[in-house]
C-alpha positions in Angstrom: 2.4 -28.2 29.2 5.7 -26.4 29.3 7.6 -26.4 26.3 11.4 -25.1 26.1 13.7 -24.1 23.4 17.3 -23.2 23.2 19.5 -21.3 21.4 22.6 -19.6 20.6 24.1 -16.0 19.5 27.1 -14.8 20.0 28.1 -17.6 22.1 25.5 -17.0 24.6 22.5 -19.4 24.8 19.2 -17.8 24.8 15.9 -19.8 26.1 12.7 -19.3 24.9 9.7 -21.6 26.9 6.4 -21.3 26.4 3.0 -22.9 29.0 4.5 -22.3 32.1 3.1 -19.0 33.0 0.1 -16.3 31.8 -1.5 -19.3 29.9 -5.1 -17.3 29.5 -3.2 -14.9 27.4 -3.2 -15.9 23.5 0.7 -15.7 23.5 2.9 -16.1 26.6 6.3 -17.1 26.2 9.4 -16.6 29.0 12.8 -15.5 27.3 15.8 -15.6 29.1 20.1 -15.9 29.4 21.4 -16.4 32.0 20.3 -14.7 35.1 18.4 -12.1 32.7 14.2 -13.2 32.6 11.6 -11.4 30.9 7.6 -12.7 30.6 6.3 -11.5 27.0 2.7 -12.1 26.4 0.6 -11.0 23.3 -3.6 -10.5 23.7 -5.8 -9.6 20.8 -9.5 -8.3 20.9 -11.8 -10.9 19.2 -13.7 -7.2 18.3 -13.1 -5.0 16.2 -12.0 -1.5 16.8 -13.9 1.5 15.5 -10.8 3.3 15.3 -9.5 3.4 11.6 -5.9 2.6 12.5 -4.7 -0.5 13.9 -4.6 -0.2 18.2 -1.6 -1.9 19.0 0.0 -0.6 22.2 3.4 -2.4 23.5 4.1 -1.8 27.3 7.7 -2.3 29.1 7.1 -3.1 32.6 10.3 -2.4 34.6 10.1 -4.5 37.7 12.3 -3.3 40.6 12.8 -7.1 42.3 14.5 -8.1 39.2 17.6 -6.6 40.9 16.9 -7.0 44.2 15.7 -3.5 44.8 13.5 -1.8 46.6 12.7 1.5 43.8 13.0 4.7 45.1 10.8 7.5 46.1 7.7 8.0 48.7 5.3 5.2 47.2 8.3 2.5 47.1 6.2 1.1 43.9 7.2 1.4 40.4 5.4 4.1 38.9 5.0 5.9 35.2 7.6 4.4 32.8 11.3 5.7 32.6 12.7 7.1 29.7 14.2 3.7 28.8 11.2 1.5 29.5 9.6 4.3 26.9 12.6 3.4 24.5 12.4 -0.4 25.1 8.9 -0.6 24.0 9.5 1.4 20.8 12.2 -0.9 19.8 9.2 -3.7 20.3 7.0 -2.1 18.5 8.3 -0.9 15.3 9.7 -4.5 13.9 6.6 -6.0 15.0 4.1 -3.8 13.7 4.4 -3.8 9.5 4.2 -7.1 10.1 -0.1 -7.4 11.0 -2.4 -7.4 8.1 -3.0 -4.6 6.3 -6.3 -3.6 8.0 -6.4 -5.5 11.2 -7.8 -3.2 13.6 -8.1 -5.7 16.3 -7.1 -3.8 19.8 -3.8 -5.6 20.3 -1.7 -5.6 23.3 2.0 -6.9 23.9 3.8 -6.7 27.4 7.0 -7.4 28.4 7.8 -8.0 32.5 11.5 -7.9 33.5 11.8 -11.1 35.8 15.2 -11.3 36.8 18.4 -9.0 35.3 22.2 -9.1 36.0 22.9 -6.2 34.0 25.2 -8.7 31.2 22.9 -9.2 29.2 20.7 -6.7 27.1 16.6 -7.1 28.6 15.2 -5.1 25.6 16.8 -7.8 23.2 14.8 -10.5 25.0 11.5 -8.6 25.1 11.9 -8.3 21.3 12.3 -12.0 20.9 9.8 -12.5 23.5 7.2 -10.7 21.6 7.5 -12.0 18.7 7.5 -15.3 19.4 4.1 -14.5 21.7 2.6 -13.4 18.6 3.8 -16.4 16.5 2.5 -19.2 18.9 -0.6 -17.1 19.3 -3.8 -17.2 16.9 -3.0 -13.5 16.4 -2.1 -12.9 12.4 1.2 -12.2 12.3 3.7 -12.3 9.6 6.6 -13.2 11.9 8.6 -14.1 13.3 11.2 -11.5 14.1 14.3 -10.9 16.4 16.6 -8.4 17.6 20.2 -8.5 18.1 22.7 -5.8 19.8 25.7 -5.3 17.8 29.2 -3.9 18.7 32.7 -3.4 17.8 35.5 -4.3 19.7 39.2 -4.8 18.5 38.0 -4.9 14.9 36.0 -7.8 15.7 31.6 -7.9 15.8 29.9 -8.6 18.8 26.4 -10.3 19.0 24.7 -9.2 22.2 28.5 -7.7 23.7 29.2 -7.6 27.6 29.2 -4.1 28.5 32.6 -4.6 29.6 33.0 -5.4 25.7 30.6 -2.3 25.1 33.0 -0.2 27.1 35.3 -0.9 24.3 32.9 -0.9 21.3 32.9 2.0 18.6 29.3 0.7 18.0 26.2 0.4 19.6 23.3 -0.8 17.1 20.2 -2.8 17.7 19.2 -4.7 14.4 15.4 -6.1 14.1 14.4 -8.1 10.9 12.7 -11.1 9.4 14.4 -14.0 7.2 13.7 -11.8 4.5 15.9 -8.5 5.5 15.7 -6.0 8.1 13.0 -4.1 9.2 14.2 -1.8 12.1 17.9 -0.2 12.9 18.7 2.0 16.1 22.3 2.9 17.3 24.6 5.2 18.0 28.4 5.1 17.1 32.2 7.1 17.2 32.1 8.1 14.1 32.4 5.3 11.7 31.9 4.7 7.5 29.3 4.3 5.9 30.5 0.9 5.1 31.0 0.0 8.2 27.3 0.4 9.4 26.6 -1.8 6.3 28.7 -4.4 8.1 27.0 -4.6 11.0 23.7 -3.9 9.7 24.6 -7.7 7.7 26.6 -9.1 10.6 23.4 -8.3 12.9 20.8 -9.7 10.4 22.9 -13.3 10.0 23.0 -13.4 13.7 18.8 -13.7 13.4 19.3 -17.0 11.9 19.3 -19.2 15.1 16.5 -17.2 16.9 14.0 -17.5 13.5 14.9 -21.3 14.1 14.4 -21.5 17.6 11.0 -19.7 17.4 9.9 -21.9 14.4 10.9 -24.8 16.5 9.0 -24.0 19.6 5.6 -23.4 17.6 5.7 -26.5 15.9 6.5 -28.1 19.4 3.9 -26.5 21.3 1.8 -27.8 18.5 0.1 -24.2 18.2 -2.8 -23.5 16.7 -4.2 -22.2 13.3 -4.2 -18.3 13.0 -7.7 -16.7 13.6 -9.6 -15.9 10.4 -9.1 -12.2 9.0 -10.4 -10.6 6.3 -10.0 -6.9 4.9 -13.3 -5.0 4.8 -13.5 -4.5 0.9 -14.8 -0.8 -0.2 -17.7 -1.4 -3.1 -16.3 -1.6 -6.2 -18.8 0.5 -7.8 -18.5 3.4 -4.9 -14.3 3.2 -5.1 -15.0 3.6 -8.7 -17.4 6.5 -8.6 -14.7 8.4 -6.1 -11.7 7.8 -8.7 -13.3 9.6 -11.7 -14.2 11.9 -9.3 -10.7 12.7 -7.4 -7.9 11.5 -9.0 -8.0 14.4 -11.4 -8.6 16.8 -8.5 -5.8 14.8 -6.4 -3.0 14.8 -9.3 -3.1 18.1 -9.1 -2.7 18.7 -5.2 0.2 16.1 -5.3 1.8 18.7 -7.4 1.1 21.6 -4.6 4.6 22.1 -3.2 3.4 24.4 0.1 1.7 21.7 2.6 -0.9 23.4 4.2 -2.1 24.6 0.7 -1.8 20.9 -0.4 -3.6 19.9 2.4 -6.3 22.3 2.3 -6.9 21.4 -1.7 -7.2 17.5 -1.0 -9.4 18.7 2.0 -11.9 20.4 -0.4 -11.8 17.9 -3.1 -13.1 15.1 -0.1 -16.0 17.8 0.9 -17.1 18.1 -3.1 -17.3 14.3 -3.4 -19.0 13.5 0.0 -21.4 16.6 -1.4 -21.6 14.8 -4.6 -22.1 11.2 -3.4 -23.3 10.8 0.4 -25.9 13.8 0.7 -28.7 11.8 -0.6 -28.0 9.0 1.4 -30.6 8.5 4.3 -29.1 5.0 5.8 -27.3 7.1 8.8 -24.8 4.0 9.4 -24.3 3.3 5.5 -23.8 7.0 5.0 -21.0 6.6 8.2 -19.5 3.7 6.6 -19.1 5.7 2.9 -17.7 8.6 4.8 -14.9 5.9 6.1 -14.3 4.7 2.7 -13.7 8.0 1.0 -11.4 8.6 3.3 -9.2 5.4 2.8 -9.8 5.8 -1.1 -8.5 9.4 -1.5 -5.3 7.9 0.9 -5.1 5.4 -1.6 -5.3 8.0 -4.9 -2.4 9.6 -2.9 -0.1 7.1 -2.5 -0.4 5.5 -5.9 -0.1 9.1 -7.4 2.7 10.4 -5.4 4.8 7.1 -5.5 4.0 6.7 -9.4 5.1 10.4 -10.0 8.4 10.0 -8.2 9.0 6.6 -10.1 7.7 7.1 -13.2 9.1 10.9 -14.0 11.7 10.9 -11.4 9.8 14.6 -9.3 8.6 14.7 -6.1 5.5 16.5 -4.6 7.9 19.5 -3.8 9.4 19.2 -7.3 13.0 18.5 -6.4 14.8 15.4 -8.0 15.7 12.5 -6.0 19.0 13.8 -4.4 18.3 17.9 -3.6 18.1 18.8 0.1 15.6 21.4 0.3 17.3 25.2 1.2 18.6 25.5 4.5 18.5 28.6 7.0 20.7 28.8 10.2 20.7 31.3 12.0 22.3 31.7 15.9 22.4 33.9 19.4 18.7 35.1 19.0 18.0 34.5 22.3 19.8 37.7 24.7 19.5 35.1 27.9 20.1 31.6 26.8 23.4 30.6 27.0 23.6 29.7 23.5 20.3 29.5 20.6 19.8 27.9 16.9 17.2 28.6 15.1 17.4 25.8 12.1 15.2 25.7 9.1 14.8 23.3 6.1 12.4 23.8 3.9 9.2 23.7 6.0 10.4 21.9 9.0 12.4 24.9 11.9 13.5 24.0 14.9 14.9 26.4 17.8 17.7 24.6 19.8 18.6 26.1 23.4 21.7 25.5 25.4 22.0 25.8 28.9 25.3 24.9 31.1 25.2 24.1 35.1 26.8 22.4 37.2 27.4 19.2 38.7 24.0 20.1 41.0 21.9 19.7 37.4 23.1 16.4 36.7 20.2 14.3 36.5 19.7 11.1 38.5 17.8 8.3 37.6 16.6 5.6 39.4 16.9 2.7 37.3 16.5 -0.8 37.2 20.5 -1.7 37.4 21.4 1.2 39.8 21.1 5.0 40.1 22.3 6.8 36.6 23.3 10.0 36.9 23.3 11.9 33.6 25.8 15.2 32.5 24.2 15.9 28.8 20.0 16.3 28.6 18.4 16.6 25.2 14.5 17.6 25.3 12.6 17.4 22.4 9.4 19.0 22.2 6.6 18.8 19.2 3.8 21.1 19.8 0.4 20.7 17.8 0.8 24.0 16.0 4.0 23.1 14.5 1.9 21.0 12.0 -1.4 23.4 12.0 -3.0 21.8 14.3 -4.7 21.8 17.6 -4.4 19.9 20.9 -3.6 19.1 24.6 -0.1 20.0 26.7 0.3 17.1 29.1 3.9 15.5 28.8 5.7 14.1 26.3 4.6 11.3 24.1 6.2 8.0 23.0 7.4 9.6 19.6 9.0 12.7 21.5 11.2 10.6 23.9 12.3 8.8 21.1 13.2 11.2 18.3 14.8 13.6 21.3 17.0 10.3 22.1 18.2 9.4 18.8 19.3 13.4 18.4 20.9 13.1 21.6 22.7 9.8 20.7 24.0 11.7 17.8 25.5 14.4 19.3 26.8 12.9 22.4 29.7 11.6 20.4 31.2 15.1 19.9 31.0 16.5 23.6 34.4 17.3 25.3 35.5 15.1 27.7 34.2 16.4 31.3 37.3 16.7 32.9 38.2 19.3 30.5 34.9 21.0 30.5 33.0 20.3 33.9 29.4 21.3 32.9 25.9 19.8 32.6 24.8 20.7 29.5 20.8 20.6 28.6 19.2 21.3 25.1 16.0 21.9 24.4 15.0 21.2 20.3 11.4 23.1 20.2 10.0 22.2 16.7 8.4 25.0 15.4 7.2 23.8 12.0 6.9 20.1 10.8 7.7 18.9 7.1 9.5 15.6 7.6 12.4 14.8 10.5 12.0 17.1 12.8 14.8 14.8 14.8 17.4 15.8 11.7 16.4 19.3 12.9 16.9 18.7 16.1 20.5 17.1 15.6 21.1 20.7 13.4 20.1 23.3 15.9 21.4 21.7 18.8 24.8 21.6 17.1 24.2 25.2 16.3 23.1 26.4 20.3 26.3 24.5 21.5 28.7 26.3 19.1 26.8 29.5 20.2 27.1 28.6 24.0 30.7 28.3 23.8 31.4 24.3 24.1 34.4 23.1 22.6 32.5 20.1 20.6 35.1 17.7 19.0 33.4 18.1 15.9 30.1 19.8 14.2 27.1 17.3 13.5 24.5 17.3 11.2 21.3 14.5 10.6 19.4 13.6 7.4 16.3 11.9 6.8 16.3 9.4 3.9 13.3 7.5 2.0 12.7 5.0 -0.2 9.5 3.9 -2.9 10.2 0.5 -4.4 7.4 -1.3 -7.1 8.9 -4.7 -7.7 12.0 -4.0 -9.4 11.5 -0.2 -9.7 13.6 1.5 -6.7 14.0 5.0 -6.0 15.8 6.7 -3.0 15.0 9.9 -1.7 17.2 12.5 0.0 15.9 14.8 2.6 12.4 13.3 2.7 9.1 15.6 3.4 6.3 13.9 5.8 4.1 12.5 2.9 7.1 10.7 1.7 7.8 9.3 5.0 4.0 8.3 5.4 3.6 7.4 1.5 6.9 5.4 1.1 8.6 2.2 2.1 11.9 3.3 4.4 12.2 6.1 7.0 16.0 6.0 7.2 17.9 8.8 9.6 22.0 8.9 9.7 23.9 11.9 11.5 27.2 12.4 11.7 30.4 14.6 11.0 32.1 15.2 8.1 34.5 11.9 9.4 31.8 9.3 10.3 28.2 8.3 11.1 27.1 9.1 15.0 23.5 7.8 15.0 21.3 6.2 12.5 17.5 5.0 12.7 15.8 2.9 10.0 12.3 1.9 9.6 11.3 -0.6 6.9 7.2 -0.9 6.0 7.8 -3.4 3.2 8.7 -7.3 4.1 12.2 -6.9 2.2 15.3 -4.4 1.3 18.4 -5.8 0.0 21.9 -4.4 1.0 21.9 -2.8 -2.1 19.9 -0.3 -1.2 20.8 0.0 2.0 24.1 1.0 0.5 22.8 3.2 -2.0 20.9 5.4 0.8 23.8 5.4 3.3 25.9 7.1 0.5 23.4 9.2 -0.6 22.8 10.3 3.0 26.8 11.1 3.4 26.2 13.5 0.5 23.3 15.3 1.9 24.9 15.3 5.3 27.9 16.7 4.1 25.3 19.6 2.4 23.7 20.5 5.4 27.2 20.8 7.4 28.3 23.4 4.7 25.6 25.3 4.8 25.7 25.5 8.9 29.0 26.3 8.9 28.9 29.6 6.6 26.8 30.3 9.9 29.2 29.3 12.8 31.9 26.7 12.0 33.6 26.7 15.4 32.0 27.5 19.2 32.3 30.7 20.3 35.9 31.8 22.1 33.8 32.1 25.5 30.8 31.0 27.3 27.6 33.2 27.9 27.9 36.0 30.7 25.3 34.9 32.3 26.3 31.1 32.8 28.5 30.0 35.7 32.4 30.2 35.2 33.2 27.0 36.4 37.4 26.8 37.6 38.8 23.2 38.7 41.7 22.9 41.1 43.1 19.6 42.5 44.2 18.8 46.3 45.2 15.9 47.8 42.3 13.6 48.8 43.3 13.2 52.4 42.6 17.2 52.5 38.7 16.6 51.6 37.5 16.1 55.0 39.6 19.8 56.2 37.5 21.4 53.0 34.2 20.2 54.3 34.6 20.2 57.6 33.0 18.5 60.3 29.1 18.0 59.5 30.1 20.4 56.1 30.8 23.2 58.5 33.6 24.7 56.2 32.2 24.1 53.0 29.3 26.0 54.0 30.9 28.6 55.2 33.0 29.1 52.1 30.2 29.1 49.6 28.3 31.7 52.1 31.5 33.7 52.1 31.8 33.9 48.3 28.6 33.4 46.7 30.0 30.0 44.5 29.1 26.8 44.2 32.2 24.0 45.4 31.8 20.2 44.2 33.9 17.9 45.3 34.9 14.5 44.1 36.5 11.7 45.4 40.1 12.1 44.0 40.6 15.4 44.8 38.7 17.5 42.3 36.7 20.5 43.0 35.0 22.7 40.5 34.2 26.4 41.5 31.2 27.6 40.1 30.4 31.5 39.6 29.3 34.1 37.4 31.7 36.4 39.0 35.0 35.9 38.5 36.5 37.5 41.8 34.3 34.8 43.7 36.0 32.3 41.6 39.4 33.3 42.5 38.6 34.9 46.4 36.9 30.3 46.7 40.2 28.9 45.2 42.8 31.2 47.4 40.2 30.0 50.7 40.5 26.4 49.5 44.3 27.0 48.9 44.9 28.5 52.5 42.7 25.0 53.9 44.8 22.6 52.1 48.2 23.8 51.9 51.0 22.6 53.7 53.6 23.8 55.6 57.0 24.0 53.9 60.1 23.9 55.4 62.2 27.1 55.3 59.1 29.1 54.4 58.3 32.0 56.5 54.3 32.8 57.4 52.2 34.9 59.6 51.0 33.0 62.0 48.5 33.7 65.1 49.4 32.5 68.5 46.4 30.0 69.6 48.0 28.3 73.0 50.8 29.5 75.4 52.5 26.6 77.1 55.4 26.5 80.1 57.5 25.5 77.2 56.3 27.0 74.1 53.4 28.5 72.3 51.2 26.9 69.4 50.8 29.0 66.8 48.4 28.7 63.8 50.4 29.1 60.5 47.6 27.9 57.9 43.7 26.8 58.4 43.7 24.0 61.0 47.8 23.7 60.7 49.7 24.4 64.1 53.2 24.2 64.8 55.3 24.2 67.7 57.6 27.7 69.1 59.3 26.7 71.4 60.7 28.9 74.4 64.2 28.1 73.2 62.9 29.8 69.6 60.8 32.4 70.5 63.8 35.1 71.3 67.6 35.3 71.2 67.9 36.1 74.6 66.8 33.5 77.3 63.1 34.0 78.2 61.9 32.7 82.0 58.5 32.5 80.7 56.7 32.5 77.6 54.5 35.3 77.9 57.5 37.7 78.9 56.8 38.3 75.2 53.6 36.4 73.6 50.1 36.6 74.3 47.4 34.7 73.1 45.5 36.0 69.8 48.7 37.5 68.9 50.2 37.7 65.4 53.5 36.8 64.5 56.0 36.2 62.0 57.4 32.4 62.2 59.6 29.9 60.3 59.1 26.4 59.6 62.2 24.2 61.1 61.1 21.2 60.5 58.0 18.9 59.7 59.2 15.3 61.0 57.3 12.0 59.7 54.1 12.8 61.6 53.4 15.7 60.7 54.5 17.8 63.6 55.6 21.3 63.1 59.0 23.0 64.3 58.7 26.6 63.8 61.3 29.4 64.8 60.3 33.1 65.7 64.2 33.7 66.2 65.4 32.6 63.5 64.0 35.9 61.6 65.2 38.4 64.5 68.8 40.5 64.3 71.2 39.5 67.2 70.3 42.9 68.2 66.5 41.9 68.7 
């Protein structure tokens, strides 16, 4: 039976209805405002994995007849998912996921089909809502509910879920995920703003949650759902987790205490082979001697995050042996690569990343085919993580979830501080390679891309640098952690990124493992990030504070000149016959826009110039009382036409061609010939008067 409820945020009412459609999945609900529909439902295995992490995999399905469209391409099907189905699902998954039972390793799917989108509301705000309340109607454990709100800024003034006309306006752009109790995900970009700002809108967004816990709550109890499905945690033996403590912990104390990660590694590594040694060899049950080899596992995990997040609390040190606020040191280095157009090399402690710049033109824009129209894109960040940069081994094949998304929160943070495009025509594309891994590589990514634009020469409005923040919290005991390492992002309770100038934040990401954070310490961690980011910016800039005075030799010069638009069709000519003939003619590449723009682009600087006087001769205009050289193209009984500029022809008249009286004109022109003329007159059409006498002697 279908069951509807109905809501409202930010003035706009949101649905929610639930037994309409996909009822054989154990969660289906339909979330919609307005003309914007998206189908959310949640399946979990009644078997238990084998894997020992919990499967849960979130797909964004990107349906083109939501728009009316047909999608583009040869198949004329939707295919892999686009960068910002990628995205869409990631902002699904991280609120959702802290919140399943510490051990559930029940395969778990959620997907989210776009129905119907006008492009006025945001879809991945509804698929949030959507699958969380699948999961709360469902017999899936699930600690919910949650929701997502957008938030934005306009006139002074929050926005819940803002237009984009409003966005247009907005000096914010933050998604905010939570629970009653506080929030549990953050992801947003914004120009430049304080650090209490963000705290604003990070408790503007989570208030604006209120209605949709309601509304959720509402429709389960209405839908009369049923009971969750019994869970239980395997429990380790008691006697065997006891044996492996007075074992370990001694022998694990002291890795936590190794500040080099591979070596740390490598030490816990050989502790776990003398206890299975110690303990399992004499075991002949294969699958009880299997199951052990689990458990040790999950109990040394378990040595290690009680010992690290105890030292830290209880002494104030951290594995590497900093305090709570030192960034590790910092190396920068730039222009180490002879051919790119501009290189970083950035290195924090043991996480490096090389950033590359690379400027084209308006041919390198990408264009994407998305659901509300084609997107065409002037500033590309790549982010790569390859196995080796954390020691290990394993397959090339594309990028991953986690790459997309840590290379589009270090793009979001940069893309505040590009120059405006009409000042500085290029497509510009980084690629962040990270070369080692110690905790936020994306920071890293934010820093060296910074660093290969100053080296490539683009006049940035400001220099940018990222930090990665942490947090342990034991009851009241709270500590927060500056520049954090990867153990303390696995080992701790927050994974909280801000980047920004030395004026304001640009991007920020926060992931919460723990059911609750007040704004306290929210506050605490955004000022303590400010600090460390203002660090890192100093040390960059004793390397390169402002972008070089000129861009690389070997990328394209790119010169803009303006014309009148009614000229375009003389510049391209008829089928793009004189457009083509002026890039063969001078090796460049011409763009033209709409209003009359064109950028030249060349390496060679003569091209540059020999493509703009071409363009000039096409488009000027003829100028009365200006003398030009002009070739005679038609002989008439009572005059001759006589080209003065590409495709421009005026009129000579007999009466003008001589001082004396001629009987005919070719007493004295020919065709093909050139001659010297001046422009009489240019009357409202356009015609051309021009005078051949009016520059002889009366001798002549």
């Amino acid at each position: 039976m279908k069951t509807t409820v109905t809501t409202s945020v930010g003035g706009k009412q949101i649905t929610i209805e639930t037994g309409r459609m996909a009822k054989q999945a154990d969660g289906s609900v339909v979330v919609s405002c307005g003309n914007n529909i998206v189908l959310v439902t949640a399946v979990s295995s009644h078997k238990e994995s084998t894997l020992d992490f919990f499967p849960l995999t979130i797909e964004y399905q990107e349906k083109f007849y939501a728009t009316g469209k047909i999608p583009g391409g040869y198949f004329k099907r939707e295919g892999k998912p686009t960068t910002d189905a990628v995205l869409n699902a990631r902002l699904i998954d991280r609120p959702i996921r802290p919140l399943f039972p510490e051990g559930y390793r029940y395969e778990t799917q959620i997907v989210a089909t776009t129905l119907s989108a006008d492009g006025f509301f945001p879809l991945e705000i509804l698929a949030s809502i959507g699958a969380s309340a699948a999961l709360h109607l469902s017999d899936i454990p699930f600690l919910g509910p949650t929701a997502a709100v957008q938030v934005g800024r306009a006139d002074g003034q929050f926005i819940a879920n803002p237009t984009p006309q409003q966005m247009e306006k907005s000096d914010m752009n933050i998604i905010v995920s939570g629970t009653r109790n506080g929030i549990l995900m953050v992801e947003g970009e914004a120009k430049f703003i304080t650090e209490a700002d963000a705290l604003a809108a990070l408790k503007f967004g989570h208030q604006s949650l209120i209605p949709l816990f309601n509304a959720q709550d509402e429709l389960r109890e209405k839908a009369g759902s049923t009971q969750k499905r019994d869970f239980k945690v395997a429990q380790i033996d008691a006697g065997f987790r006891s044996q492996v403590e007075n074992i370990l912990k001694g022998k694990i104390e002291k890795a936590m205490q190794i500040r080099e990660k591979m070596e740390r590694y490598a030490t816990v590594d050989e502790a776990k082979k003398e206890a299975a040694a110690t303990l399992l060899a004499s075991l002949g049950d294969d699958k009880l001697k299997s199951q052990r080899e689990k458990e040790l596992g999950s109990i040394i995990e378990d040595l290690k995050y009680k010992i690290a997040r105890s030292m830290i609390l209880d002494t104030g040190s951290r594995i590497d042996g900093r305090d709570l606020k030192t960034v590790r040191p910092i190396s920068c280095e730039v222009g180490i690569l002879p051919r790119a157009h501009g290189s970083g090399l950035f290195t924090r402690g043991e996480t490096q990343v090389l950033g590359t710049a690379t400027l084209g033109t308006g041919d390198d824009e990408q264009m994407v085919d998305a659901l509300l129209g084609t997107v065409t894109k002037e500033f590309l960040l790549h982010y790569n993580f390859p196995p080796y940069s954390v020691g290990e081994v394993g397959r090339f094949g594309g990028q991953g979830r986690r790459e997309i998304g840590h290379g589009n929160l270090a793009e979001r943070a940069l893309k505040a501080i590009l120059p405006d495009h009409e000042k500085f025509p290029y497509t510009i594309r980084l690629v962040c390679d990270v070369l080692e891994s110690n905790g936020s590589s994306s920071m890293g990514s934010v820093c060296s891309g910074i660093l290969a634009m100053l080296d490539a020469g683009i006049p940035v409005k400001g220099n940018v640098a990222g930090i990665a923040m942490g947090l342990i919290k034991e009851n009241e005991r709270v500590a927060v952690l500056t520049d954090i390492l990867g153990d303390e992002d696995h080992l701790g309770d927050m994974d909280f990124k801000v980047a920004g100038t030395a004026n304001g934040i640009t991007a920020l990401q926060m992931d919460i493992k723990i059911d609750s954070v007040n704004f306290q310490v929210m506050e605490t961690a955004l000022n303590q990030a400010r600090d460390g980011r203002l660090h890192i910016l100093g040390e960059m800039e004793k390397v390169m504070r402002t972008p070089r005075g000129e861009i690389s030799e070997f990328a394209p010069r790119i010169e803009t000149i303006k014309i009148n638009p009614d000229k375009i069709r003389e510049v391209i000519g008829a089928g793009g016959k004189v457009i083509r003939s002026l890039t063969e003619a001078t090796g460049t590449k011409i763009e033209i826009e709409d209003d009359g723009t064109i950028h030249i682009a060349s390496s060679d600087p003569e091209a540059t110039k020999k493509a703009i006087r071409m363009i000039n001769d096409i488009v000027a205009e003829a100028e009365v009382g200006k003398t030009y050289r002009g070739k005679v193209v038609k002989i008439a009984d009572f005059g001759a036409f006589v080209e003065i500029l590409p495709g421009t022809q005026g009129l000579l008249h007999i009466s003008e061609i001589a001082n004396e009286r001629l009987r005919a004109v070719t007493d004295v022109l020919k065709e093909g010939q050139e001659i010297d003329v001046k422009v009489l007159d240019v009357d409202r059409a356009g015609r051309i008067k021009l005078s051949r006498k009016a520059l002889l002697t009366k001798d002549h």
